[in-house]
Backbone as CSV, one residue per row, in Angstrom:
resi,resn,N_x,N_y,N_z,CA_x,CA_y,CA_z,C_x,C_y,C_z
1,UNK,0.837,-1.153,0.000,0.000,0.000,0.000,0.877,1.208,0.000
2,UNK,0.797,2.247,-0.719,1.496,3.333,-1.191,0.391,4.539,-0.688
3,UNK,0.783,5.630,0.441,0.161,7.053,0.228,0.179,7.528,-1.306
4,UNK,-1.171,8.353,-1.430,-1.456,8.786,-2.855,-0.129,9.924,-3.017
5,UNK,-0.254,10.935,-1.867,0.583,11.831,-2.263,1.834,11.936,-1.842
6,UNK,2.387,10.963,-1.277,3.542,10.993,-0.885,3.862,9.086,-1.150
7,UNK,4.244,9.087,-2.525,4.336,7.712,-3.055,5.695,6.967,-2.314
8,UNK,6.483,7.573,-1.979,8.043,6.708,-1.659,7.769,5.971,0.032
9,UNK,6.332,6.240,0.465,5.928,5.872,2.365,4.934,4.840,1.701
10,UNK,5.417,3.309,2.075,4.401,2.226,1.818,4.541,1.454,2.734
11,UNK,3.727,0.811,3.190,3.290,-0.597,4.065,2.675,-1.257,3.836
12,UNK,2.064,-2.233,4.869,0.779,-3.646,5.201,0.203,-3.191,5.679
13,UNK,-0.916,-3.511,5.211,-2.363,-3.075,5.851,-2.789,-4.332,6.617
14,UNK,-2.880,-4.069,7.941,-2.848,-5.232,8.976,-4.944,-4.873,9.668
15,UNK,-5.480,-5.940,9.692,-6.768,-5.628,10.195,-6.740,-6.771,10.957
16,UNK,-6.754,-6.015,12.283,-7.053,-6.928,13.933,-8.251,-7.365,14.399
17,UNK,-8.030,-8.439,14.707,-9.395,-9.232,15.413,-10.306,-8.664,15.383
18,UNK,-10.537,-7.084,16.089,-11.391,-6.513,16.250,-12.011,-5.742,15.270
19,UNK,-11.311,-5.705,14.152,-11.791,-4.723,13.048,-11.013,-3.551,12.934
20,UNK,-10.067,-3.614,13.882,-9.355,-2.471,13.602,-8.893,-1.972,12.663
21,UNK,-8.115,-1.161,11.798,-7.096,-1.367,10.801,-6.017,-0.674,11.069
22,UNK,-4.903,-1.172,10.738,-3.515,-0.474,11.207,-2.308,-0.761,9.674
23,UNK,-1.559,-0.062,9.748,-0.303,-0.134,8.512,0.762,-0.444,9.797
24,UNK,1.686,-1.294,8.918,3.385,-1.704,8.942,4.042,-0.630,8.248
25,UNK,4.340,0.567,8.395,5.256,1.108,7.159,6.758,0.187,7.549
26,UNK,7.185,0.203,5.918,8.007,-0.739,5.523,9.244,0.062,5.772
27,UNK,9.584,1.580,6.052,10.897,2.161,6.003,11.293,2.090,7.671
28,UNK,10.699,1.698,8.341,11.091,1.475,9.800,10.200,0.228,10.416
29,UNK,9.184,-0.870,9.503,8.637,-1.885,10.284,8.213,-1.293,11.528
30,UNK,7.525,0.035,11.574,6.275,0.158,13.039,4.766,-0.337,12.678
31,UNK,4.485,-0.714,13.610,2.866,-0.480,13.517,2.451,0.608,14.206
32,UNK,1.215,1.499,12.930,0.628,2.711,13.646,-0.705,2.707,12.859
33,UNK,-1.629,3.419,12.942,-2.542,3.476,12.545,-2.340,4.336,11.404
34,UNK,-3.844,4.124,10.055,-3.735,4.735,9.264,-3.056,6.516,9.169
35,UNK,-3.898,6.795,10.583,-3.674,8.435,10.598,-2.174,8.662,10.745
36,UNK,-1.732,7.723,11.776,-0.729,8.146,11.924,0.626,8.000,11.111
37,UNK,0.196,7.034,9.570,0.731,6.560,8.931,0.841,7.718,7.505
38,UNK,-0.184,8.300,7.680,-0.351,9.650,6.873,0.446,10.470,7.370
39,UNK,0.553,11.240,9.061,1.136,11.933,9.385,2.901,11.931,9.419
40,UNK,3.285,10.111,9.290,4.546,9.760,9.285,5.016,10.131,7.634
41,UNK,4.680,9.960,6.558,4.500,10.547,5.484,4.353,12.325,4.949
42,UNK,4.301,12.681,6.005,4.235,13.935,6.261,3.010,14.547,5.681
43,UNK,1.639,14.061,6.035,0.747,14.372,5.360,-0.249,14.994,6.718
44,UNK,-0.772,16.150,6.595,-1.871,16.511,7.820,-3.069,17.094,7.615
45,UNK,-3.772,16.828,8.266,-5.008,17.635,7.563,-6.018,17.306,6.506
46,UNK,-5.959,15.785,6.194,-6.339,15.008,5.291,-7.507,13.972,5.898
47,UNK,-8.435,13.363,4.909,-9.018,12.181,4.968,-8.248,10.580,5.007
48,UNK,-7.266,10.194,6.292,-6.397,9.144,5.963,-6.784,8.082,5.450
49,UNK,-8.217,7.576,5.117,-8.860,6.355,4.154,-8.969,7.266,2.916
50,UNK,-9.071,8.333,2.901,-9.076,8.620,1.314,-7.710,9.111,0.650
51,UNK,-7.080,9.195,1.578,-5.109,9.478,1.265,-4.620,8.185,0.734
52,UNK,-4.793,7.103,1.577,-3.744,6.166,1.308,-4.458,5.112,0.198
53,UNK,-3.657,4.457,-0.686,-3.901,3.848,-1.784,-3.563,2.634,-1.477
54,UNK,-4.241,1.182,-2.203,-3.465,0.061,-2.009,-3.287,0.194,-3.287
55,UNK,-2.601,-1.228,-3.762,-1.588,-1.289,-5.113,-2.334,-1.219,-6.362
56,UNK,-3.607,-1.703,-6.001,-4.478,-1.748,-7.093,-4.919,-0.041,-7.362
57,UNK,-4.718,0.723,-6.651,-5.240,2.265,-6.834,-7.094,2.431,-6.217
58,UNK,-7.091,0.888,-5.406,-8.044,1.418,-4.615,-7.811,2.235,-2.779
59,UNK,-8.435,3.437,-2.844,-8.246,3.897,-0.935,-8.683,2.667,-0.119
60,UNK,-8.372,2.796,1.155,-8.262,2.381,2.437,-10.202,2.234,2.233
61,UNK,-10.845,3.646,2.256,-12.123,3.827,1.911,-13.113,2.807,1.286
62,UNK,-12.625,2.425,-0.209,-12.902,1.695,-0.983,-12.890,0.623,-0.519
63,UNK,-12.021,0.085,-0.146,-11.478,-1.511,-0.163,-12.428,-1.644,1.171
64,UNK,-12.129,-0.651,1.768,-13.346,-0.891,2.857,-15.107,-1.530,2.663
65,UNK,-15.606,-0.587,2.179,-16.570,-0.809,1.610,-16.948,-1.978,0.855
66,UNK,-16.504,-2.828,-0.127,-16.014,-3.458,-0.865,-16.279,-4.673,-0.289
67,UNK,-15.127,-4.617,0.802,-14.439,-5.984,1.422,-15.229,-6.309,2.547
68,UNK,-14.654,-5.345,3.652,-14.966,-5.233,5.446,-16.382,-5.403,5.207
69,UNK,-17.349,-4.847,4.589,-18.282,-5.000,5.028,-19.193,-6.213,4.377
70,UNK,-18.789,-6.908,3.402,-19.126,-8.379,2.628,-19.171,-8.746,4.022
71,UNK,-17.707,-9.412,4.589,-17.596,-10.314,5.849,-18.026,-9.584,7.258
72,UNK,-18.585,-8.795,7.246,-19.915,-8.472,8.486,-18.950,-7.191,9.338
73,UNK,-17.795,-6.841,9.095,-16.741,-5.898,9.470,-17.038,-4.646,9.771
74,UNK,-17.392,-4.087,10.755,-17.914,-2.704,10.624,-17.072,-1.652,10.862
């Protein structure tokens, strides 16, 4: 998964037991949450499901919709 506007900050999109969702960024292997995965990217002030992209060029948003909520995910 690649931020839209800041393409060189990518990770795993990790979704916990609970439904949570969280990123791995890959340039230091942390786990943080989307927002904070935007803000590590140097991005502020943004929609962080509509910032970040997976590979296919769908958002966090999308794939949400899509996916999470087929398998009962809220």
């Amino acid at each position: 998964m690649q931020d839209s506007v800041y393409p060189n900050c990518s990770g795993y999109l990790l979704l916990s037991n609970t439904g949570l969702l969280g990123i791995v960024c890959l340039c230091h292997s942390c786990h943080m949450s989307v927002l904070k995965f935007c803000e590590h990217a140097g991005l502020y002030g943004i929609n962080p499901v509509d910032a970040v992209q997976m590979e296919n060029g769908e958002t966090i948003a999308q794939w949400t919709n899509l996916y999470l909520l087929k398998f009962g995910v809220r």
